[in-house]
Jmol script that loads the backbone (N, CA, C; Angstrom):
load data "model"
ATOM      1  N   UNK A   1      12.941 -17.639  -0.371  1.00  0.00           N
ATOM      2  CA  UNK A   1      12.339 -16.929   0.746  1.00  0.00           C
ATOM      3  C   UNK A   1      11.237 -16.020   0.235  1.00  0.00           C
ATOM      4  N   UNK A   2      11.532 -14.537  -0.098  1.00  0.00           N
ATOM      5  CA  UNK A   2      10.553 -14.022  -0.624  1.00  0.00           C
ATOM      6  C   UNK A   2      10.435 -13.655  -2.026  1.00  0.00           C
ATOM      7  N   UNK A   3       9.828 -13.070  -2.412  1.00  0.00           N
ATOM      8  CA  UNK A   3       9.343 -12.272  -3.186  1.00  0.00           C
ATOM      9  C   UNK A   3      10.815 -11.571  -4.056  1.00  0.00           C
ATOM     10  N   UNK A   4      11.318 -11.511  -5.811  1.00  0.00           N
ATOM     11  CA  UNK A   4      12.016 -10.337  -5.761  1.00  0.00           C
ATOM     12  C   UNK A   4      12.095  -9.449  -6.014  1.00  0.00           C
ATOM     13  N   UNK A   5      10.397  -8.865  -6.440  1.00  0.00           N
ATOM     14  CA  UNK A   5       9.850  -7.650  -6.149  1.00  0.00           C
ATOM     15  C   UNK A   5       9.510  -6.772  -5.390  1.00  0.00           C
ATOM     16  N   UNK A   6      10.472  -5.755  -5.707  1.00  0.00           N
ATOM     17  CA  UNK A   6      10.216  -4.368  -4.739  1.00  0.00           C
ATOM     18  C   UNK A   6       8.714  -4.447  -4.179  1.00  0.00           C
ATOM     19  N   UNK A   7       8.669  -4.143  -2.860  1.00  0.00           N
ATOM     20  CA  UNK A   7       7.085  -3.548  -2.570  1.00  0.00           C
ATOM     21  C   UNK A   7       7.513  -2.073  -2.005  1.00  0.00           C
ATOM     22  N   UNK A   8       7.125  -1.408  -2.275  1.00  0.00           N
ATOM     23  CA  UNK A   8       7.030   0.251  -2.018  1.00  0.00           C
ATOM     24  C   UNK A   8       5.678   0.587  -1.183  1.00  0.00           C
ATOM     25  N   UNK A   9       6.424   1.074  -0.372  1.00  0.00           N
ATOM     26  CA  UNK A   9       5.134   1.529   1.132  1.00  0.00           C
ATOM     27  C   UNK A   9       5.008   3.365   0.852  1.00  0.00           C
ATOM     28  N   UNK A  10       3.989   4.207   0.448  1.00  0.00           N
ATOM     29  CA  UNK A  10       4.289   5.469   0.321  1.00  0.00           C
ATOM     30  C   UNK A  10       3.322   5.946   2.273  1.00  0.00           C
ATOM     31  N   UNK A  11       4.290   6.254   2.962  1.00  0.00           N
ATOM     32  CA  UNK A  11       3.947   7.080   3.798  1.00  0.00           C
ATOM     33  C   UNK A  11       4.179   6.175   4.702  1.00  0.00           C
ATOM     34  N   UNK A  12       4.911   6.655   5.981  1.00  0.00           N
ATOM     35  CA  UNK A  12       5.766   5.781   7.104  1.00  0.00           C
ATOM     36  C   UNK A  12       4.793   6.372   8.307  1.00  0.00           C
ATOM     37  N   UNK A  13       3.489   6.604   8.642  1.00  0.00           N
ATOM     38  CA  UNK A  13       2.828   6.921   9.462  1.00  0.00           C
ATOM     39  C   UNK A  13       2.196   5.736   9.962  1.00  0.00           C
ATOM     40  N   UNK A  14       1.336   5.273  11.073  1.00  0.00           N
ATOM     41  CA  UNK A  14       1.237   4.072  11.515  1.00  0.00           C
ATOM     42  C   UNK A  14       1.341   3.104  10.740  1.00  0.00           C
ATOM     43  N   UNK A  15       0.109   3.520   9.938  1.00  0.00           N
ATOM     44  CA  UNK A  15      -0.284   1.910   9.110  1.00  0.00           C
ATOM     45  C   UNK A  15       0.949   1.825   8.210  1.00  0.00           C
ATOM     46  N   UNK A  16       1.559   2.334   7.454  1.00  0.00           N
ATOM     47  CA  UNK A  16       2.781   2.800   6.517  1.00  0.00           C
ATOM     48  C   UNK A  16       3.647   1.461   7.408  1.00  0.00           C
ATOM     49  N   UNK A  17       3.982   2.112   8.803  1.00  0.00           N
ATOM     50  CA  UNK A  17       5.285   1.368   9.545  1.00  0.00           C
ATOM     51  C   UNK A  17       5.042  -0.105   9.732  1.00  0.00           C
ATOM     52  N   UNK A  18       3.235   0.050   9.911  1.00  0.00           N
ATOM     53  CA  UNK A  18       2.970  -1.499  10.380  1.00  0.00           C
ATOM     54  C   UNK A  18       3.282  -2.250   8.686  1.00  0.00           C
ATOM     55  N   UNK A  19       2.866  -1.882   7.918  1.00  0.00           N
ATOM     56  CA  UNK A  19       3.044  -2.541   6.565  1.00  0.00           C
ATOM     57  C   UNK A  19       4.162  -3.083   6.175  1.00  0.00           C
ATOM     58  N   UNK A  20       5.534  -1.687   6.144  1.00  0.00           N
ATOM     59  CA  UNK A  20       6.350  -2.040   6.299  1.00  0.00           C
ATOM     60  C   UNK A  20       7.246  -3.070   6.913  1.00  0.00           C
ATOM     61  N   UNK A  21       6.819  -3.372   8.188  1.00  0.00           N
ATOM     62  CA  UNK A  21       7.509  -4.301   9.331  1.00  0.00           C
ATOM     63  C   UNK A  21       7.137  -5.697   8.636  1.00  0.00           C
ATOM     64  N   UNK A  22       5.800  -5.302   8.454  1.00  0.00           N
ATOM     65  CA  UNK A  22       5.303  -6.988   8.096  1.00  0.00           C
ATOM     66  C   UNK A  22       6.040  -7.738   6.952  1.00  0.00           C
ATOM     67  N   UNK A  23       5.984  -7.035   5.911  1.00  0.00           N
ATOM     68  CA  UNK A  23       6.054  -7.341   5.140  1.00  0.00           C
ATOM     69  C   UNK A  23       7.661  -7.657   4.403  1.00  0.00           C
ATOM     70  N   UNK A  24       8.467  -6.801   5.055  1.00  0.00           N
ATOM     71  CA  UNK A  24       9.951  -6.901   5.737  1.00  0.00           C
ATOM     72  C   UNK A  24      10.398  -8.490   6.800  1.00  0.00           C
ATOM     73  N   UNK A  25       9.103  -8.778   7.127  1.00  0.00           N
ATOM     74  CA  UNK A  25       8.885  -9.814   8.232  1.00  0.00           C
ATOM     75  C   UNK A  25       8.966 -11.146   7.560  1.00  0.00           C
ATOM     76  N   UNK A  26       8.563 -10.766   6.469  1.00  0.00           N
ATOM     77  CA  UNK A  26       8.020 -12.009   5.322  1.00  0.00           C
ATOM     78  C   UNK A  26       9.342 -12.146   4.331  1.00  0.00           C
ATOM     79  N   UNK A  27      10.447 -11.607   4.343  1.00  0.00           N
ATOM     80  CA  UNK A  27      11.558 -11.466   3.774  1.00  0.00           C
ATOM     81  C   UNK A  27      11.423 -11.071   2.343  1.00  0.00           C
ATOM     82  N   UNK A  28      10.494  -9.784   2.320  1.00  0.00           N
ATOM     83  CA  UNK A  28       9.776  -9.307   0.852  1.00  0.00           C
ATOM     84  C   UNK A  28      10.653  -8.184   0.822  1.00  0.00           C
ATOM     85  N   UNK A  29      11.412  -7.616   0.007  1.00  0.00           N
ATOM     86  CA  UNK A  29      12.496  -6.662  -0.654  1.00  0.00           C
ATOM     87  C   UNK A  29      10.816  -5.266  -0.459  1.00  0.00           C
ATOM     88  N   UNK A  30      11.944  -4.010   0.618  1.00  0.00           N
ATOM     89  CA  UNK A  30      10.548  -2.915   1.107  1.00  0.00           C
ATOM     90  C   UNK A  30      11.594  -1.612   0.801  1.00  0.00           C
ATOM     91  N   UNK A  31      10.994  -0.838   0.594  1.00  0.00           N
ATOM     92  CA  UNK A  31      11.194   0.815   0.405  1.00  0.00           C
ATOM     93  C   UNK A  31      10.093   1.205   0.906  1.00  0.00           C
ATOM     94  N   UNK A  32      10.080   2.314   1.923  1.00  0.00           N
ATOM     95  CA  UNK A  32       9.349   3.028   2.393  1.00  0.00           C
ATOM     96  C   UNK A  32       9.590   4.604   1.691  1.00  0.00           C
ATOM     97  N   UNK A  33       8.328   5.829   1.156  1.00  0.00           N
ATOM     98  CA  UNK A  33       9.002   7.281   0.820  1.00  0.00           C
ATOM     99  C   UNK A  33       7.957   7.779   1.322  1.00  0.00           C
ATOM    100  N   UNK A  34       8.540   8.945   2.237  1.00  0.00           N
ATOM    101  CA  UNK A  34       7.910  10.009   3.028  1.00  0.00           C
ATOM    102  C   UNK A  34       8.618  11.252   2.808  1.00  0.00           C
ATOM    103  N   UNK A  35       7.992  12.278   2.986  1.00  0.00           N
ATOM    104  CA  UNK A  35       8.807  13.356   2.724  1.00  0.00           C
ATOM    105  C   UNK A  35       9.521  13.898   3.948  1.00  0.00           C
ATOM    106  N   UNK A  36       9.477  13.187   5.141  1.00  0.00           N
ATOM    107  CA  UNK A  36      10.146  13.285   6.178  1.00  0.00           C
ATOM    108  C   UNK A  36      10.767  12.139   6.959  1.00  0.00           C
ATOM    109  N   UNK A  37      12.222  11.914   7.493  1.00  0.00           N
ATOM    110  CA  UNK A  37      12.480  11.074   8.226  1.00  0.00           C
ATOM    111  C   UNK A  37      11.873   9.663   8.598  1.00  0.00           C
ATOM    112  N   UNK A  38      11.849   8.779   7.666  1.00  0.00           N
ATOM    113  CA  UNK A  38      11.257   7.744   8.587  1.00  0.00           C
ATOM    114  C   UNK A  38      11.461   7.370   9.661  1.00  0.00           C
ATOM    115  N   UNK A  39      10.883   6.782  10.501  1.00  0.00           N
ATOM    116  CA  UNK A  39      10.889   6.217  12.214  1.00  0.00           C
ATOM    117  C   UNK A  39      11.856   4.985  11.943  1.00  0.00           C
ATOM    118  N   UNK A  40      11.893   4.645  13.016  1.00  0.00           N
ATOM    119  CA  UNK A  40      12.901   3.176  12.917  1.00  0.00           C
ATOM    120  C   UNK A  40      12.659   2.413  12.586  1.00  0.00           C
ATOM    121  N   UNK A  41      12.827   1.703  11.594  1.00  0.00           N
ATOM    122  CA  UNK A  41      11.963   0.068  11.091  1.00  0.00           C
ATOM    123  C   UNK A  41      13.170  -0.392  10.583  1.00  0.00           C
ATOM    124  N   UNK A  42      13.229  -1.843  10.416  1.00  0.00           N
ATOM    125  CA  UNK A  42      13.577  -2.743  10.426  1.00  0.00           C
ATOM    126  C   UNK A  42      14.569  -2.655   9.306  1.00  0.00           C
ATOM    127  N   UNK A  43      16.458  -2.960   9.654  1.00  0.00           N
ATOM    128  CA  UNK A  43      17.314  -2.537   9.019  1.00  0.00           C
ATOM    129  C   UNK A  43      17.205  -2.673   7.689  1.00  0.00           C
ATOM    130  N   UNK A  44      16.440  -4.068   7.186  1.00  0.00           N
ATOM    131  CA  UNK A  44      16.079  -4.677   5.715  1.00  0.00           C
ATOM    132  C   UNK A  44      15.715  -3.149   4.843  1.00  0.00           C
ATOM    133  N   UNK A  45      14.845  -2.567   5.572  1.00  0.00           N
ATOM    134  CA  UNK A  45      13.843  -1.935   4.865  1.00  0.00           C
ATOM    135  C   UNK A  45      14.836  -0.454   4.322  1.00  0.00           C
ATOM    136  N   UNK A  46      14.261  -0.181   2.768  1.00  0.00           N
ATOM    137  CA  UNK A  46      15.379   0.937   2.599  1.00  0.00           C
ATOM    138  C   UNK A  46      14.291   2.035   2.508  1.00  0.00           C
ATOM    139  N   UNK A  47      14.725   3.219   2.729  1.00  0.00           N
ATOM    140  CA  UNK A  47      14.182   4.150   3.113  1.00  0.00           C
ATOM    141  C   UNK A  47      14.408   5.307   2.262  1.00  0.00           C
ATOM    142  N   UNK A  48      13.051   6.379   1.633  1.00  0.00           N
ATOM    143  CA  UNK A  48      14.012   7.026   0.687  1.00  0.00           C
ATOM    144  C   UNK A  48      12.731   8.445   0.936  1.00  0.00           C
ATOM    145  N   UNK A  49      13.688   9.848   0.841  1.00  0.00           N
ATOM    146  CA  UNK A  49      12.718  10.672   1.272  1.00  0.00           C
ATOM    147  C   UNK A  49      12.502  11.048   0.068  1.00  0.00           C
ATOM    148  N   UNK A  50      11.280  12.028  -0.419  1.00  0.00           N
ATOM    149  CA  UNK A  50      10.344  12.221  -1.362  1.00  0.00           C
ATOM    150  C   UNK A  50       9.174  13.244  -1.220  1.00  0.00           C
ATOM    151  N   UNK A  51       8.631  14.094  -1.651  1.00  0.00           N
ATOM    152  CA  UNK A  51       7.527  14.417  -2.069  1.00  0.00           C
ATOM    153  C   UNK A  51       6.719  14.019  -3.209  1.00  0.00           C
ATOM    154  N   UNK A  52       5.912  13.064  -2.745  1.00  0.00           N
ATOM    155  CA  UNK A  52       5.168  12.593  -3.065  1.00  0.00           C
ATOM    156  C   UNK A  52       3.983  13.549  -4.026  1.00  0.00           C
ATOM    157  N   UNK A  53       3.831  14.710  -3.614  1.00  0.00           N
ATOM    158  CA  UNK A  53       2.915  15.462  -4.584  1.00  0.00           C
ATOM    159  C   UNK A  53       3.449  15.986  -5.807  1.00  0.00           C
ATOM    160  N   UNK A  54       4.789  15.642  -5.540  1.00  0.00           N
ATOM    161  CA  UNK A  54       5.108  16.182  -7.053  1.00  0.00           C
ATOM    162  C   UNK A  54       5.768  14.780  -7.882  1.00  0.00           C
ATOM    163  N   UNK A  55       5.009  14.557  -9.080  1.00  0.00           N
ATOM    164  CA  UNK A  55       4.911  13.502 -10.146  1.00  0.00           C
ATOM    165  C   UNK A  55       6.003  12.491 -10.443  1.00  0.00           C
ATOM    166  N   UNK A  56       7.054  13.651 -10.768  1.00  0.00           N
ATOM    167  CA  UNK A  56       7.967  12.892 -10.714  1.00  0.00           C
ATOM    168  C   UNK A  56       9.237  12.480  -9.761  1.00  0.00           C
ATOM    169  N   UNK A  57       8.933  13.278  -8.451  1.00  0.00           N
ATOM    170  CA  UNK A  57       9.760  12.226  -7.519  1.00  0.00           C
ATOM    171  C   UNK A  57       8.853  11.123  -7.038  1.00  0.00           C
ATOM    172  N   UNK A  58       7.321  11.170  -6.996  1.00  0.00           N
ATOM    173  CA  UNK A  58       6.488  10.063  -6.559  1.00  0.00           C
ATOM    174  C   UNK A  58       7.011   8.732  -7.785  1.00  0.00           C
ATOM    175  N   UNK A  59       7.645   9.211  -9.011  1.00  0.00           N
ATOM    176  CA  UNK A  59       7.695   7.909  -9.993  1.00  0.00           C
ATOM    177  C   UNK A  59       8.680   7.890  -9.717  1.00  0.00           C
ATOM    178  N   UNK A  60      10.150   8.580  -9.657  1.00  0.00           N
ATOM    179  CA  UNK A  60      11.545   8.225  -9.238  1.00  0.00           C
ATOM    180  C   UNK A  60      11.853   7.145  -7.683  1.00  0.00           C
ATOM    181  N   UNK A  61      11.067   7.733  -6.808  1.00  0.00           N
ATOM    182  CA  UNK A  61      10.759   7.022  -5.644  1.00  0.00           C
ATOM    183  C   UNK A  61      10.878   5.333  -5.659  1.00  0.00           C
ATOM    184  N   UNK A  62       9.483   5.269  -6.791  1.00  0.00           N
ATOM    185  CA  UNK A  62       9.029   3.932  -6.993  1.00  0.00           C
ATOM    186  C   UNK A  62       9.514   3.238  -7.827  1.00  0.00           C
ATOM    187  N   UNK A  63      10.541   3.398  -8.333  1.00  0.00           N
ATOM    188  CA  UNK A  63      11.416   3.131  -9.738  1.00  0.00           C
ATOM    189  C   UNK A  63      11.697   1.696  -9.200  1.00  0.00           C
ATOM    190  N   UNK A  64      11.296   0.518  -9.847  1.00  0.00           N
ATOM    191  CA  UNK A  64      11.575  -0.787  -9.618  1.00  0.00           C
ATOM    192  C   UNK A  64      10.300  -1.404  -9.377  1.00  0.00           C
ATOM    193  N   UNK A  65       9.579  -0.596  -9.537  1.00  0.00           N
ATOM    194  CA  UNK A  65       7.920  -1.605  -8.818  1.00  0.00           C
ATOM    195  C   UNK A  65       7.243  -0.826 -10.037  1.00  0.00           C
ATOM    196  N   UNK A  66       6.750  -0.906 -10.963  1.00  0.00           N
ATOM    197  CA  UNK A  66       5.892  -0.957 -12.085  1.00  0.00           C
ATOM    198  C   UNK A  66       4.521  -0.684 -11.669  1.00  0.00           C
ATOM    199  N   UNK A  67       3.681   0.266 -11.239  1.00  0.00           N
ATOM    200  CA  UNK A  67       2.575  -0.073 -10.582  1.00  0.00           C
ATOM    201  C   UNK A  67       1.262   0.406 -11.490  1.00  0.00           C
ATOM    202  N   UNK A  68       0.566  -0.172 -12.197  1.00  0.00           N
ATOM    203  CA  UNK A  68      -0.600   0.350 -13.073  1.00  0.00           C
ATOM    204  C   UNK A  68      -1.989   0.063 -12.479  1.00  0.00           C
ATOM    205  N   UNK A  69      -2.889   0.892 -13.316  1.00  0.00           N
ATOM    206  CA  UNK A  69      -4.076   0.527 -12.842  1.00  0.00           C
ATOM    207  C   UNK A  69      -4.692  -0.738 -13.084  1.00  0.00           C
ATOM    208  N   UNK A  70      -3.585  -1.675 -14.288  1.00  0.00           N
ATOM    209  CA  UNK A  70      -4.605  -2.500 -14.530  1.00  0.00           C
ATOM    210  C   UNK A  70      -3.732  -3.621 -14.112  1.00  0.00           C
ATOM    211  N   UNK A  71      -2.706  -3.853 -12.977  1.00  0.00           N
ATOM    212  CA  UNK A  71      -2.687  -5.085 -12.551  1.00  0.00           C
ATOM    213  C   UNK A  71      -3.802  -5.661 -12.481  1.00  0.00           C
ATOM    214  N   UNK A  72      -3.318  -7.081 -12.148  1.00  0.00           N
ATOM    215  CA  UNK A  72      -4.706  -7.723 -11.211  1.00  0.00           C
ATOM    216  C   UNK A  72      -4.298  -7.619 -10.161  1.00  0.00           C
ATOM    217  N   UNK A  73      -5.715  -7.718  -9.497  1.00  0.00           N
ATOM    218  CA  UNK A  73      -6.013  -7.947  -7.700  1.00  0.00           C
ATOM    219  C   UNK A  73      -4.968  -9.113  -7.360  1.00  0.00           C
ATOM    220  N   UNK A  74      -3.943  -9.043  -6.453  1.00  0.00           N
ATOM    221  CA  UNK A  74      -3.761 -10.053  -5.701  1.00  0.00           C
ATOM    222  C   UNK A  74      -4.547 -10.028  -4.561  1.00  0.00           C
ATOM    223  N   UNK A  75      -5.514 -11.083  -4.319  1.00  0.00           N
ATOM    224  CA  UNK A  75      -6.608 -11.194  -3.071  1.00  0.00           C
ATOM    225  C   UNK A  75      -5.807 -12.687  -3.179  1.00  0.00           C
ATOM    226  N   UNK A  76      -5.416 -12.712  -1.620  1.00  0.00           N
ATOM    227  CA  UNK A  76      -5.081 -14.321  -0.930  1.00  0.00           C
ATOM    228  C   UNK A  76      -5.818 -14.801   0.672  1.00  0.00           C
ATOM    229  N   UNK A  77      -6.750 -13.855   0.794  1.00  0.00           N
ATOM    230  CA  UNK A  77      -7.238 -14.348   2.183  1.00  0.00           C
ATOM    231  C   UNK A  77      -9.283 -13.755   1.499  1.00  0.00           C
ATOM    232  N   UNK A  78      -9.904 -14.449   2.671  1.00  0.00           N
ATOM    233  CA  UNK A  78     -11.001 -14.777   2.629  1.00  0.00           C
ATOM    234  C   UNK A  78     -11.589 -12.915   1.935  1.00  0.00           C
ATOM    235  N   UNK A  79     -10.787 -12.080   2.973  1.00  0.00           N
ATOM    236  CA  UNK A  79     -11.232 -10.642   3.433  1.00  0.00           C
ATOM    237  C   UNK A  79     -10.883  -9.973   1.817  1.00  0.00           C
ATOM    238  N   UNK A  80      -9.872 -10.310   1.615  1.00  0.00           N
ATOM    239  CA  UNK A  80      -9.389  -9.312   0.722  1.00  0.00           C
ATOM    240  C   UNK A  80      -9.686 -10.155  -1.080  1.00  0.00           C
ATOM    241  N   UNK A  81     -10.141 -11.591  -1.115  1.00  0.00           N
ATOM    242  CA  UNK A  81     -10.702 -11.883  -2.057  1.00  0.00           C
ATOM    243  C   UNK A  81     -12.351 -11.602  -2.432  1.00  0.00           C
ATOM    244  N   UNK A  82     -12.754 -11.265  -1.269  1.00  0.00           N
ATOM    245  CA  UNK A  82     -14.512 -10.905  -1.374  1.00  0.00           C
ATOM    246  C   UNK A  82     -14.059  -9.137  -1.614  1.00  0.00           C
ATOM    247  N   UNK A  83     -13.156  -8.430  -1.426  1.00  0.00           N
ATOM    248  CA  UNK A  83     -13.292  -6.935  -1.964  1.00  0.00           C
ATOM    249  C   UNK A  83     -13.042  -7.093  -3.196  1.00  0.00           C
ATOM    250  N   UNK A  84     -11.802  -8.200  -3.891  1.00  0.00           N
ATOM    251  CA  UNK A  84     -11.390  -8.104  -4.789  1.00  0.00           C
ATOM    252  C   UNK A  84     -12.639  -8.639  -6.145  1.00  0.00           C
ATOM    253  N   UNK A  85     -13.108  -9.139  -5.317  1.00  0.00           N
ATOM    254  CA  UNK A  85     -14.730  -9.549  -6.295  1.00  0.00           C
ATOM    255  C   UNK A  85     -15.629  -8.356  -6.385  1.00  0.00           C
ATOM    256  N   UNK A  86     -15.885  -7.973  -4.653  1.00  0.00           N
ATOM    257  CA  UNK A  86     -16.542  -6.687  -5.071  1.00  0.00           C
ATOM    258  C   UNK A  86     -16.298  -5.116  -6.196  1.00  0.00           C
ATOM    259  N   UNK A  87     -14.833  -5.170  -6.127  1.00  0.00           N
ATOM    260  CA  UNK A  87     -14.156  -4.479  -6.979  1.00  0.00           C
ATOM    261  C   UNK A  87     -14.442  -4.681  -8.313  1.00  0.00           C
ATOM    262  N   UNK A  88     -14.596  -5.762  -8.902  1.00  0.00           N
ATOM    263  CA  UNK A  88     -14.421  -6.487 -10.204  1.00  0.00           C
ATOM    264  C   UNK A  88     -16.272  -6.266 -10.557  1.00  0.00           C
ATOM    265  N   UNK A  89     -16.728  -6.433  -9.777  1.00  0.00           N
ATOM    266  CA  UNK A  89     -18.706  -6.092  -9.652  1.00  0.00           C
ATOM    267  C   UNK A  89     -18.674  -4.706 -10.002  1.00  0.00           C
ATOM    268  N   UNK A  90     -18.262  -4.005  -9.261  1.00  0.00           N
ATOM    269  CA  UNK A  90     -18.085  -2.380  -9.697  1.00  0.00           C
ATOM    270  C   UNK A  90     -17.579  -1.697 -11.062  1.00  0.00           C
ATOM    271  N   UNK A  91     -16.394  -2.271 -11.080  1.00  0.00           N
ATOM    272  CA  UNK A  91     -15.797  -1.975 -12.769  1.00  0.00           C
ATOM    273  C   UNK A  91     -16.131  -2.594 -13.512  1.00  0.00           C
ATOM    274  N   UNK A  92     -17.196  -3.716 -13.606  1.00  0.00           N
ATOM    275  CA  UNK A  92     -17.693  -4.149 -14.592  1.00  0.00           C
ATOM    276  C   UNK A  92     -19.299  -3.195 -14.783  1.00  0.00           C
ATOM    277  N   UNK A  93     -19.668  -3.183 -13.733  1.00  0.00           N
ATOM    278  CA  UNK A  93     -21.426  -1.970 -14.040  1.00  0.00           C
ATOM    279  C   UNK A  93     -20.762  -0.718 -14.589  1.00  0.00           C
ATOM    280  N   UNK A  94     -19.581  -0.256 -13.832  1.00  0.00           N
ATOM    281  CA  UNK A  94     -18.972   0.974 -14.696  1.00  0.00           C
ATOM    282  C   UNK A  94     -18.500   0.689 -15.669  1.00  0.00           C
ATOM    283  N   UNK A  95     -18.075  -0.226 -16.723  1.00  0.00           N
ATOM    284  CA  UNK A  95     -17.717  -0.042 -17.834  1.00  0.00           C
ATOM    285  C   UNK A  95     -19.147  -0.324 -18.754  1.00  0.00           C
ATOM    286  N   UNK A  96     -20.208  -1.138 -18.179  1.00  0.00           N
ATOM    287  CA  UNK A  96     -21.279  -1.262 -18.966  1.00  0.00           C
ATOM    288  C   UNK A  96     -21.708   0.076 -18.831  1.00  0.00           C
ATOM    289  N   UNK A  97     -21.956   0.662 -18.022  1.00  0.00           N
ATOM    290  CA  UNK A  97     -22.778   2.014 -18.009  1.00  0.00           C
ATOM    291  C   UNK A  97     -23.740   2.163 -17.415  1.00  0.00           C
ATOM    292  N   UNK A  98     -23.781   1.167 -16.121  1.00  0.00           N
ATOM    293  CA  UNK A  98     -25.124   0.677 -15.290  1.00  0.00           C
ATOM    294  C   UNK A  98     -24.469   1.923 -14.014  1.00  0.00           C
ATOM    295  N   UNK A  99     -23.594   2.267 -13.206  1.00  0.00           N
ATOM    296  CA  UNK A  99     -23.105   2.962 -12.561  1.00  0.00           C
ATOM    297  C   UNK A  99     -22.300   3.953 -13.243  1.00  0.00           C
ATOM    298  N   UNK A 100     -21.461   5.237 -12.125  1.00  0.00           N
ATOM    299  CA  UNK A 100     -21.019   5.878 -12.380  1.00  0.00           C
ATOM    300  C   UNK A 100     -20.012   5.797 -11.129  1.00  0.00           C
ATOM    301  N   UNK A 101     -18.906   5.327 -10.376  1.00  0.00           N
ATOM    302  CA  UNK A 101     -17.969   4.633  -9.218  1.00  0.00           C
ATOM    303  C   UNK A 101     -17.037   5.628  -9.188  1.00  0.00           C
ATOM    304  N   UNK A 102     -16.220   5.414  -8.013  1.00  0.00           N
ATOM    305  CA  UNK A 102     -14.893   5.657  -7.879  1.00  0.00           C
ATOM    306  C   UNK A 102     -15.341   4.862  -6.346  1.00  0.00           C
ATOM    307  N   UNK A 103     -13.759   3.940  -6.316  1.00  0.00           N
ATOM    308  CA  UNK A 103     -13.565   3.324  -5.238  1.00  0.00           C
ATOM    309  C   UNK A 103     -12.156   3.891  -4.500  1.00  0.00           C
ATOM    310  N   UNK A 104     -12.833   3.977  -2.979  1.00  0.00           N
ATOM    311  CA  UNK A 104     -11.448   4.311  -2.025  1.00  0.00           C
ATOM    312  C   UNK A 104     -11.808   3.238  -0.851  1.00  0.00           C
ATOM    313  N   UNK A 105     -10.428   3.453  -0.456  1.00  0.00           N
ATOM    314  CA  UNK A 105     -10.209   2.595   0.583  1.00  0.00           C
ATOM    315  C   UNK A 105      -9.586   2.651   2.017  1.00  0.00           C
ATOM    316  N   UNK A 106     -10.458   2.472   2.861  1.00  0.00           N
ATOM    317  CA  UNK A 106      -9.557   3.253   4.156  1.00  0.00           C
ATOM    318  C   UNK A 106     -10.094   2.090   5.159  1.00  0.00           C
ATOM    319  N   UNK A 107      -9.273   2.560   6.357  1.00  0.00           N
ATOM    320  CA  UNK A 107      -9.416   1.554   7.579  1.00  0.00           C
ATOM    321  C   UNK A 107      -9.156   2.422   9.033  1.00  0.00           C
ATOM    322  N   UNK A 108      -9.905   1.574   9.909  1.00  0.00           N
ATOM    323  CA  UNK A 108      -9.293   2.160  11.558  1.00  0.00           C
ATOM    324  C   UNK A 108      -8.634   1.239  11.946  1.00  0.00           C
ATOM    325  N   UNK A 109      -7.465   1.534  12.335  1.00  0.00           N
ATOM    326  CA  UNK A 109      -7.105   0.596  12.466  1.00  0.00           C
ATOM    327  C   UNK A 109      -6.117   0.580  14.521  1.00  0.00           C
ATOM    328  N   UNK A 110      -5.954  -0.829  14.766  1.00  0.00           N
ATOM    329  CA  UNK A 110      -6.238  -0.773  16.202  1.00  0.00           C
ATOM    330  C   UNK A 110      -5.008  -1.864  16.411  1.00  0.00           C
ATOM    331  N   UNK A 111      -4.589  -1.654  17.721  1.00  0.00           N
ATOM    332  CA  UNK A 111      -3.113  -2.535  18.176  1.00  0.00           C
ATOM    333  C   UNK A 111      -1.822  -2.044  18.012  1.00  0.00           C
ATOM    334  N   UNK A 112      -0.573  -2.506  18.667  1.00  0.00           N
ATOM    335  CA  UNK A 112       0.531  -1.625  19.159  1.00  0.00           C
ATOM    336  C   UNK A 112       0.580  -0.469  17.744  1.00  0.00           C
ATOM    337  N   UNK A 113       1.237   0.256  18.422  1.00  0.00           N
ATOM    338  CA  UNK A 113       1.572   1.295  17.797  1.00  0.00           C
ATOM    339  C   UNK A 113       1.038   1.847  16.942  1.00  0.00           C
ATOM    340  N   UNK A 114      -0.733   1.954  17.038  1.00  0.00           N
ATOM    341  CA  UNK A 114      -1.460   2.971  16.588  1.00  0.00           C
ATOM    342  C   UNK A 114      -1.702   3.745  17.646  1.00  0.00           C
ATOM    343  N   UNK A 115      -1.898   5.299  17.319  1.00  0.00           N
ATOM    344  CA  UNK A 115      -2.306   6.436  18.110  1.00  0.00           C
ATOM    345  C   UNK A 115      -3.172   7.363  17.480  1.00  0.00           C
ATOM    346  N   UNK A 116      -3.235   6.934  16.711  1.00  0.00           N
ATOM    347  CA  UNK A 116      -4.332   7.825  15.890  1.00  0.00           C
ATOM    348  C   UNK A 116      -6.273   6.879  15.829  1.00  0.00           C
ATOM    349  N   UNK A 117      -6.055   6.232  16.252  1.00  0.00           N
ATOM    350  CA  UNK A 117      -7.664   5.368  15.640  1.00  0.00           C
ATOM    351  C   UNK A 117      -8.972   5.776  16.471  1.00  0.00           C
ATOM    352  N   UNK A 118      -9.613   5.539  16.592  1.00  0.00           N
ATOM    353  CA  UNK A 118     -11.053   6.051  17.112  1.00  0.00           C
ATOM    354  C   UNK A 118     -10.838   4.894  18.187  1.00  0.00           C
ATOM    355  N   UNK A 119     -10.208   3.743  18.181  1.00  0.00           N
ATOM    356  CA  UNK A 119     -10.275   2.658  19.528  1.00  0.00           C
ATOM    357  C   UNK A 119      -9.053   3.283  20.146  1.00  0.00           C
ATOM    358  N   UNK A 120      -8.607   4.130  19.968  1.00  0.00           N
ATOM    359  CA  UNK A 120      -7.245   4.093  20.794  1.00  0.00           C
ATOM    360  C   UNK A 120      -7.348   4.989  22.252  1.00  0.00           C
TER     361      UNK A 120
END
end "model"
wireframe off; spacefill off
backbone 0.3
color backbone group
């Protein structure tokens, strides 16, 4: 079925829950850590509270998922293999010395159970 790697969701706020569900959906082993109560999601999913700003409950939290900077990109769809190229364009001018980068990543995001987005 799925996956038997932990995926760890940090923060159970829309996009957090939608991630969660999905990916819970896909019969992928999920931990969600918030430093408050998560909302209701899906019995699979284990749930673990945390403060996240401090170092080492953010690594105790995640204990089972290994997460470094230098995985590779998993990109499996059209969208997220053209960032994962663009990404790879970027850290390569930054390691030559042609740029100076930092990449972030954010979204609006829109459909049930968002309340926060600029379409909502």
């Amino acid at each position: 079925m799925g996956e038997d790697r932990l995926h760890v969701v940090f923060g159970t706020g829309q996009v957090g829950r939608a991630l969660a569900t999905h990916l819970a959906s896909l019969g992928l082993l999920v931990r969600t850590v918030s430093r408050h109560q998560s909302p209701a999601l899906d019995a699979s999913v284990e749930s673990r509270p945390a403060d996240v700003t401090d170092p080492e409950a953010a690594s105790d939290a995640a204990r089972g998922r290994p997460m470094t900077e230098d995985l590779p990109l998993s990109a499996t769809t059209v969208k997220s293999r053209t960032r994962a190229s663009m990404t790879a364009d970027v850290l390569a001018a930054g390691k030559a010395g042609r740029v100076r980068s930092a990449i972030g990543r954010a979204s609006d995001f829109f459909g049930p159970g968002v309340t926060e987005g600029s379409m909502s």
